[in-house]
C-alpha positions as a Python dict, from the first residue, in 0.01 Angstrom:
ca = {
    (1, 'X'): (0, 0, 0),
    (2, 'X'): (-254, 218, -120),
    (3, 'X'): (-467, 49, -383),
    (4, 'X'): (-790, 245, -539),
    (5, 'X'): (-1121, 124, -554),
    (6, 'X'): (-1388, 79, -784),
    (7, 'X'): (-1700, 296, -705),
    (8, 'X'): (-1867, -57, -690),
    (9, 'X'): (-1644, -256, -431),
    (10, 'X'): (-1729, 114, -246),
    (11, 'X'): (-2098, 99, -253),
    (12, 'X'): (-2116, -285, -195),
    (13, 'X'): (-1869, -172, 144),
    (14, 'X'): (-2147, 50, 232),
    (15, 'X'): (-2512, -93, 118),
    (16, 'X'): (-2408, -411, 215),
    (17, 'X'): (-2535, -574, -164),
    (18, 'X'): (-2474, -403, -504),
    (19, 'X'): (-2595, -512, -845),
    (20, 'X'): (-2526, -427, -1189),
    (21, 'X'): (-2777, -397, -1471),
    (22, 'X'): (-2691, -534, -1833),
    (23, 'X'): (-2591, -207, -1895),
    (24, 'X'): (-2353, -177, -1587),
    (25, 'X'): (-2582, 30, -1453),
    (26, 'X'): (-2524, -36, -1034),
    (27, 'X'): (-2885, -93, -880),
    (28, 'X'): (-2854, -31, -476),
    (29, 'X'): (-3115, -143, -253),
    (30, 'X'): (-3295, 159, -80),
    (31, 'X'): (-3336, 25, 269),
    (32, 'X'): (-2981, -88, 282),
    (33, 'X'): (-2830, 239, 159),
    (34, 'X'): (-3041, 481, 383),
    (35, 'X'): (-3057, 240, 682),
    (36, 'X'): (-3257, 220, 972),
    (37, 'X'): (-3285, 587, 1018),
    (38, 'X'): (-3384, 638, 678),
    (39, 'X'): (-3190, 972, 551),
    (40, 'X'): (-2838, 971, 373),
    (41, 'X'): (-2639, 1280, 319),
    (42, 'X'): (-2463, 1300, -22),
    (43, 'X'): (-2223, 1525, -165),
    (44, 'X'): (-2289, 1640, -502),
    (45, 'X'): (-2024, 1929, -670),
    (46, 'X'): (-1991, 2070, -339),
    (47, 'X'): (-2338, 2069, -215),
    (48, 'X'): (-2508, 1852, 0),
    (49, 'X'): (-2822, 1681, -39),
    (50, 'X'): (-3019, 1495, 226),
    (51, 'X'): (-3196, 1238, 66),
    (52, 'X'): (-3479, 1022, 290),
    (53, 'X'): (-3790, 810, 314),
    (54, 'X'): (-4106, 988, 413),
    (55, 'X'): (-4378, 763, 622),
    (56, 'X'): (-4552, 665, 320),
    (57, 'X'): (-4233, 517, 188),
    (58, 'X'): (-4125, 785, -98),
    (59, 'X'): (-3782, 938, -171),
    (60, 'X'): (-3708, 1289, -105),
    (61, 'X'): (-3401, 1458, -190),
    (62, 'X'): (-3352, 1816, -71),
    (63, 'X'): (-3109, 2035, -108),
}
């Protein structure tokens, strides 16, 4: 049976830990979500982004 899922059971699958502000907001740890290579690809309205850690520990998301 084909049964859908949340976007939330999803990211938990993925990040390993998922959390939800008091707004529902989901809150995703970094490190967990870009793992040990640091970079994670996302599609976005049929683009792709590349978003990664640089060695000073900031986010960058390119297109």
């Amino acid at each position: 049976m084909n049964q859908p899922t949340d976007s939330k059971t999803t990211a938990s699958a993925v990040a390993g830990t998922s959390s939800s502000t008091a707004d529902g907001i989901r809150t995703l740890d970094s490190q967990e979500l870009l793992g040990k290579q640091g970079v994670l690809y996302i599609r976005h309205q049929g683009e792709t982004y590349r978003l990664q850690t640089t060695r000073f520990g900031k986010l960058i998301l390119t297109k």
